[in-house]
KEKE-3310 file (N, C-alpha, C; in steps of 0.2 Angstrom, whole numbers, plus 5000, padded with zeros to 4 digits):
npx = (4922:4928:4932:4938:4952:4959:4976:4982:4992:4992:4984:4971:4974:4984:4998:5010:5021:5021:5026:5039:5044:5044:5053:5065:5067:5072:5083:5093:5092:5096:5108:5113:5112:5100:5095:5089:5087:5081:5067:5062:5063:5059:5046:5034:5036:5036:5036:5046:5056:5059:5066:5076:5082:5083:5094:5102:5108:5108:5113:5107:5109:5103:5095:5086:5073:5073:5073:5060:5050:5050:5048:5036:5028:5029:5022:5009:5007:5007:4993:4985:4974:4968:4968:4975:4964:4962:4950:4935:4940:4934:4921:4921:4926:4914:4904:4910:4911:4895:4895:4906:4915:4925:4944:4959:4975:4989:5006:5008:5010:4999:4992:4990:4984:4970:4969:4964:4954:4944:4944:4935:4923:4924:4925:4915:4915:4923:4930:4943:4959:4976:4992:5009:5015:5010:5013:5027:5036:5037:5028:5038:5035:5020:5015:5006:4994:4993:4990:4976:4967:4969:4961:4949:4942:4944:4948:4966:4966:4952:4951:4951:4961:4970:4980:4995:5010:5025:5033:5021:5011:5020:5018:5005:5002:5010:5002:4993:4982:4969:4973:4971:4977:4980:4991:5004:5004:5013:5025:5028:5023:5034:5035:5035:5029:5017:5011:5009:4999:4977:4970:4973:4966:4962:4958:4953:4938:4934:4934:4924:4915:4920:4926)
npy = (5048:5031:5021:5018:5015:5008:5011:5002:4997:5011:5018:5012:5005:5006:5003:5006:5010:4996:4989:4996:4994:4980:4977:4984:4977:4963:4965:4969:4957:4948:4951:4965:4981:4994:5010:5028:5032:5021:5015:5025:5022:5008:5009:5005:4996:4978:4964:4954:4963:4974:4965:4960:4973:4974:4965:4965:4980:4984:4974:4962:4943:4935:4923:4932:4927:4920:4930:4938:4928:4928:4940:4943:4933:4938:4948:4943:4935:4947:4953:4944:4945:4952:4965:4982:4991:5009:5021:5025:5021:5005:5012:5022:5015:5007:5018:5023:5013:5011:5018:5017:5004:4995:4994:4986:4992:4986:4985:4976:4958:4945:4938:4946:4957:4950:4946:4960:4962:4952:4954:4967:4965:4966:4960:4956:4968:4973:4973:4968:4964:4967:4963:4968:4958:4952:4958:4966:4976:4985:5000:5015:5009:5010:4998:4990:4997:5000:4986:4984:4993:4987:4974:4976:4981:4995:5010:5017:5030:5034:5031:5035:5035:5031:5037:5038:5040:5046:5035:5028:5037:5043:5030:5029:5042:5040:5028:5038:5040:5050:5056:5054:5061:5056:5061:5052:5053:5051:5046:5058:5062:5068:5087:5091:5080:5079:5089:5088:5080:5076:5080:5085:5075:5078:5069:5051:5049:5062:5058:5051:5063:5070:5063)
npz = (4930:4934:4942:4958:4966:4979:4991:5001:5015:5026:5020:5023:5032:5047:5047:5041:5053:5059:5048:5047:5059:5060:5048:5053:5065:5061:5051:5061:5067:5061:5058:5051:5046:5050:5041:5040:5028:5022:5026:5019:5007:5005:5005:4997:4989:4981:4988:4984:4980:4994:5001:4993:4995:5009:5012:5001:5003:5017:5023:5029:5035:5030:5014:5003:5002:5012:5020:5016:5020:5035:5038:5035:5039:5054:5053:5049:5062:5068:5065:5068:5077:5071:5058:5062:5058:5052:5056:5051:5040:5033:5031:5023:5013:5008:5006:4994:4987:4983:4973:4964:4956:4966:4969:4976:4977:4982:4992:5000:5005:4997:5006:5017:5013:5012:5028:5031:5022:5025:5039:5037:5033:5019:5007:4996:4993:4988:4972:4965:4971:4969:4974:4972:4973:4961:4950:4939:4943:4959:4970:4967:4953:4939:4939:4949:4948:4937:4934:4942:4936:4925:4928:4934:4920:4916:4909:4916:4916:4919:4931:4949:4962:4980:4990:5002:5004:4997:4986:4985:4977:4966:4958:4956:4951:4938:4933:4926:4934:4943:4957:4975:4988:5006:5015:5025:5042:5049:5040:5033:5012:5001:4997:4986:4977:4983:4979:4967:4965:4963:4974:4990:5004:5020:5030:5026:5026:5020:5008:4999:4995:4989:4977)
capx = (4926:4923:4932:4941:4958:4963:4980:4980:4995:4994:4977:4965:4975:4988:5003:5018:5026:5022:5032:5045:5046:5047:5059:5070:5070:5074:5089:5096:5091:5102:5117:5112:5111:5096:5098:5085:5083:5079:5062:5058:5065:5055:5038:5029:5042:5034:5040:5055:5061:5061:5071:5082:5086:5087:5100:5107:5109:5108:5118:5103:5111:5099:5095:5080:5067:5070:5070:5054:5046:5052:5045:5029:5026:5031:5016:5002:5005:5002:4986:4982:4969:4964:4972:4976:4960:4963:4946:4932:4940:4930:4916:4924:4926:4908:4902:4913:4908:4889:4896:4909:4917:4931:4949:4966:4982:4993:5012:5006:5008:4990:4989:4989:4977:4963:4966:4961:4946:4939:4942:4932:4918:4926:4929:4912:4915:4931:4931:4951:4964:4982:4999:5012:5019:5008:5017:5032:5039:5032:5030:5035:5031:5015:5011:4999:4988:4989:4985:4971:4964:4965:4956:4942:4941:4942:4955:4966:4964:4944:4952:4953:4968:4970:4989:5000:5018:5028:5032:5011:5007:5022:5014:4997:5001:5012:4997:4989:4976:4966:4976:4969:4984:4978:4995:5002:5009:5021:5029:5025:5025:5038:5031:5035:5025:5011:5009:5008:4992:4975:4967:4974:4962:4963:4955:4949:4931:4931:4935:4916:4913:4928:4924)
capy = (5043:5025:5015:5021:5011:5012:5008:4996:5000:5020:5023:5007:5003:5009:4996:5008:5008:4989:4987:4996:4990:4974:4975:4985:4971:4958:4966:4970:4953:4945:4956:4972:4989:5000:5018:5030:5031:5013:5018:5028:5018:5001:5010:5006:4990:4973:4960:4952:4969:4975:4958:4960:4977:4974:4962:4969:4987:4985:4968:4956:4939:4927:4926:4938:4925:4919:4936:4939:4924:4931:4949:4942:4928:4942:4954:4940:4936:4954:4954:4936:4947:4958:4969:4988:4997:5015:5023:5024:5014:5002:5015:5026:5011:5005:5021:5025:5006:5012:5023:5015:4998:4997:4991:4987:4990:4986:4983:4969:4952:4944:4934:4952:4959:4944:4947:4966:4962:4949:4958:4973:4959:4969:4955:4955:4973:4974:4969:4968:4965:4968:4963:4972:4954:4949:4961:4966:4980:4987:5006:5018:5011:5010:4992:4985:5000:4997:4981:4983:4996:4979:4969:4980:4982:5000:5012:5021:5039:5033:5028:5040:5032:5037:5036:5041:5040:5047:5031:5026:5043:5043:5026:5030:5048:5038:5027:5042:5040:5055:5055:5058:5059:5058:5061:5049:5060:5048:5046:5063:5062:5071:5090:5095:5076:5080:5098:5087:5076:5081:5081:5082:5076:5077:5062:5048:5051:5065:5056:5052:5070:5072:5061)
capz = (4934:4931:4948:4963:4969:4988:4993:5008:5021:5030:5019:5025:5038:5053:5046:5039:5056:5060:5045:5049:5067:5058:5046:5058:5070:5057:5051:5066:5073:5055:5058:5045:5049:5048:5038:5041:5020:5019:5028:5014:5000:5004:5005:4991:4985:4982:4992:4983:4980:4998:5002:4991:4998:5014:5011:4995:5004:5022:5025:5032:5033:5026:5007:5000:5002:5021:5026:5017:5024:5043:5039:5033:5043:5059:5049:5049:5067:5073:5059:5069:5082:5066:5057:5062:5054:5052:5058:5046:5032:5030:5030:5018:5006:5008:5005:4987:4984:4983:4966:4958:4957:4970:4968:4981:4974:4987:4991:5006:4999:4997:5014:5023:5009:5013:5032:5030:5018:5029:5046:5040:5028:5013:5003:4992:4990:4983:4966:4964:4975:4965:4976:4969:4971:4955:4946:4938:4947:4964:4968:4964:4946:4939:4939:4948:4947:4929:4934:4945:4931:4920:4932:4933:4913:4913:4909:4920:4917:4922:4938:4957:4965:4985:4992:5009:5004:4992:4980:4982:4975:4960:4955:4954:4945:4935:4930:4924:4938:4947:4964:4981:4992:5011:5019:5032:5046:5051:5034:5027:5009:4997:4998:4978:4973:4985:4975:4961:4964:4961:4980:4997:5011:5031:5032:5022:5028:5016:5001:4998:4994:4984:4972)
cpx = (4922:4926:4936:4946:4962:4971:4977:4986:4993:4986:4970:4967:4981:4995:5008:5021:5024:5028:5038:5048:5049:5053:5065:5072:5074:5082:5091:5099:5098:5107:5118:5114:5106:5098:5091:5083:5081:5072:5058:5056:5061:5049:5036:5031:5039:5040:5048:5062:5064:5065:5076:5084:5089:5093:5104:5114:5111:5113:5114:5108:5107:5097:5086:5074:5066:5069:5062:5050:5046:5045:5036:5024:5026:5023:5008:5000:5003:4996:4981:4975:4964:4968:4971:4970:4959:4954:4941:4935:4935:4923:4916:4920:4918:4903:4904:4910:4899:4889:4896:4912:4924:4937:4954:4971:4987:5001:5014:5006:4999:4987:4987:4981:4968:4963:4963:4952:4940:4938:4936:4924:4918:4925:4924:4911:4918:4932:4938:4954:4971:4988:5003:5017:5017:5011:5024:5038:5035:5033:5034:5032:5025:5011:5004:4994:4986:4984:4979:4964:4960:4959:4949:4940:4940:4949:4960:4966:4957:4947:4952:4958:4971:4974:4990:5004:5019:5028:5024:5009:5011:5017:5007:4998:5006:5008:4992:4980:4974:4971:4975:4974:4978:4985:4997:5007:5014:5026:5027:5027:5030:5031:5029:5031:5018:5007:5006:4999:4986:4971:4971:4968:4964:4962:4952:4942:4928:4930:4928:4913:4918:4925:4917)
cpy = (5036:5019:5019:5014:5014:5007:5006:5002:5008:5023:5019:5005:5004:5003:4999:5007:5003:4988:4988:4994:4982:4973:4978:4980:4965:4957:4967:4963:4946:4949:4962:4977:4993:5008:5021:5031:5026:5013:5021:5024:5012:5002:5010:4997:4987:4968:4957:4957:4971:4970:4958:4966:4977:4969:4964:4974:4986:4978:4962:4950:4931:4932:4932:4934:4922:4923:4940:4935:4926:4935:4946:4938:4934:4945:4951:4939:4943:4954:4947:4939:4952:4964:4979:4993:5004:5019:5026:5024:5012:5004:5017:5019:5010:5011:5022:5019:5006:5014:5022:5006:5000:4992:4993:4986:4992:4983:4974:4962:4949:4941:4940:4955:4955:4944:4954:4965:4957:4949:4963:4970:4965:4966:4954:4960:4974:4970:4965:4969:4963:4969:4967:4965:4949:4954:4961:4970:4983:4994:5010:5017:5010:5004:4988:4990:5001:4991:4980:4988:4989:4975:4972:4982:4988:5003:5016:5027:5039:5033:5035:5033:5036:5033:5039:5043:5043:5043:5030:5032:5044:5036:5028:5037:5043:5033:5030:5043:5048:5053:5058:5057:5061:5055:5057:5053:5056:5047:5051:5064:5068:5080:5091:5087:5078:5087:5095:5084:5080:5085:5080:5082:5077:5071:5059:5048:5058:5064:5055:5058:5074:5070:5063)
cpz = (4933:4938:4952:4965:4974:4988:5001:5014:5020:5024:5022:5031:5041:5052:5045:5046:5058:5055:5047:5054:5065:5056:5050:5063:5065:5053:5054:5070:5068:5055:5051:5050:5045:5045:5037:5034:5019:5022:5022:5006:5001:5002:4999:4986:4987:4986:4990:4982:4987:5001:5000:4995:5005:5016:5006:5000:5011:5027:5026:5030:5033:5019:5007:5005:5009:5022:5025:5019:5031:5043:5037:5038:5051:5058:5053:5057:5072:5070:5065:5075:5077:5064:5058:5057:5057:5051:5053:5040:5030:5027:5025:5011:5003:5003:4995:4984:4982:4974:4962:4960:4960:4971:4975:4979:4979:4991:4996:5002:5000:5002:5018:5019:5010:5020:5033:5025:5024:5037:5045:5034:5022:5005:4998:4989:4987:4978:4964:4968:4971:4971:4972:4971:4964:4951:4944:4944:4955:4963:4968:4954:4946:4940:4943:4948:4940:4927:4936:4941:4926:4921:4933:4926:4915:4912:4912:4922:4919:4927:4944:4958:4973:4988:4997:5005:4997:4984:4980:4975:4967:4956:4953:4949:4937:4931:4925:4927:4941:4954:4968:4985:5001:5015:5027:5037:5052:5045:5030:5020:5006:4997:4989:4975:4976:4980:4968:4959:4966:4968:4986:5002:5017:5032:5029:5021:5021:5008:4996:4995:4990:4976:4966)
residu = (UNK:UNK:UNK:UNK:UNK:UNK:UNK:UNK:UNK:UNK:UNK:UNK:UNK:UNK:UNK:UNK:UNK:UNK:UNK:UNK:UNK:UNK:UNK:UNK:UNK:UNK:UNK:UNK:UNK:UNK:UNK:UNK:UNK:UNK:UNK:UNK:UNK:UNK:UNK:UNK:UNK:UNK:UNK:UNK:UNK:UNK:UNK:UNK:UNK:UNK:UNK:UNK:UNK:UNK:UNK:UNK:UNK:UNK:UNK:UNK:UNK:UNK:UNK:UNK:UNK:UNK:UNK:UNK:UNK:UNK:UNK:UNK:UNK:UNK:UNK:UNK:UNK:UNK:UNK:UNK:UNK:UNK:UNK:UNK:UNK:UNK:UNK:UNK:UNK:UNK:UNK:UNK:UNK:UNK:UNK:UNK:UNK:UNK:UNK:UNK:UNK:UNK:UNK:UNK:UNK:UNK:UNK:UNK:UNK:UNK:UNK:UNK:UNK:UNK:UNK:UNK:UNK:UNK:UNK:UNK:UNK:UNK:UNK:UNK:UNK:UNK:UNK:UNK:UNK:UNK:UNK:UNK:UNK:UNK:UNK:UNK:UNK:UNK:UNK:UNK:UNK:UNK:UNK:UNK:UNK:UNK:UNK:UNK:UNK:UNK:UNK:UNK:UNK:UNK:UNK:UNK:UNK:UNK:UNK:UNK:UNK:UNK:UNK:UNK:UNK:UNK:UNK:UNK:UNK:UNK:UNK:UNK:UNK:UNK:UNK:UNK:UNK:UNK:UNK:UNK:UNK:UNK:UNK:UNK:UNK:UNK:UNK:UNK:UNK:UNK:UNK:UNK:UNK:UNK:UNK:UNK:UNK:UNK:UNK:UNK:UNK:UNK:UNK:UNK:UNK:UNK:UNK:UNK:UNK:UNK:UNK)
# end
């Protein structure tokens, strides 16, 4: 194994339901309608794509790009006291960051990425931090974990890859990475993709011992 790549929301930090709180409110508050599938369907989706979805699909009435300014701009202000870290993260990474070189490939645009890094003094530890809005597609493709493989010059079947959700977990296997799924037990993922990758942990804390 040559670098390890942590997703950000539900594996570093307690955010999938902030999101969803968010964008529920947002479409509701622009005359949409929420559908308990659009919960599932966003996770992992770069930002213009969730934007576009919940306007495309669920009616929001503002274009893609106000209601992804709202939903973001909404995000930073809850992050603006620190953002939600999910208990011994920081440690976790610190620790793996002893090993290997460590990457973030994560669906959050880069303003949220850079307050998570520099709430938990990440930020000289993490070699790569990869949006899934510097890419083409968000997940469940492969993209930015291919890209964050890039950015680290190695290759990504060298990679660990550690995932919550469903789409996290297809992307990164679809990368051809090692996958540590550490299940988030508010959005449990898919049980026949979880069967598929190559660890489940309890707790991020174990992953150090995994590896």
């Amino acid at each position: 194994m040559e670098a390890v790549v942590f997703d950000l929301d539900g594996v570093l930090v307690d955010s999938e339901r902030t999101w969803d709180e968010v964008r529920r409110h947002v479409v509701a508050e622009h005359g949409g309608r929420w559908t308990e599938e659009a919960t599932r369907a966003v996770q992992g989706m770069s930002t213009p794509e969730w934007a576009r979805y919940l306007v495309e699909e669920l009616g929001a009435k503002l274009t893609p790009e106000r209601l992804a300014e709202v939903v973001v701009d909404e995000m930073a202000r809850r992050y603006a006291d620190g953002p939600p870290v999910l208990p011994g993260a920081p440690e976790t990474v610190r620790a793996v960051g002893e090993r290997y070189p460590v990457a973030i490939a994560s669906s959050s645009p880069p303003v949220l990425i850079k307050a998570f890094l520099e709430a938990t003094g990440l930020t000289g530890l993490v070699r790569v931090a990869v949006s899934s809005e510097q890419v083409a597609a968000g997940k469940p493709a492969p993209d930015v974990y291919l890209k964050a493989a890039e950015q680290l010059a190695v290759r990504p079947e060298t990679c660990a890859a550690v995932e919550d959700t469903t789409n996290g977990l297809r992307a990164a296997m679809a990368a051809g990475m090692a996958v540590y799924a550490v299940p988030n037990p508010h959005f449990p993922p898919d049980p026949a993709v979880l069967a598929e990758v190559a660890f489940v942990l309890k707790d991020i804390a174990e992953l150090p011992g995994k590896l």
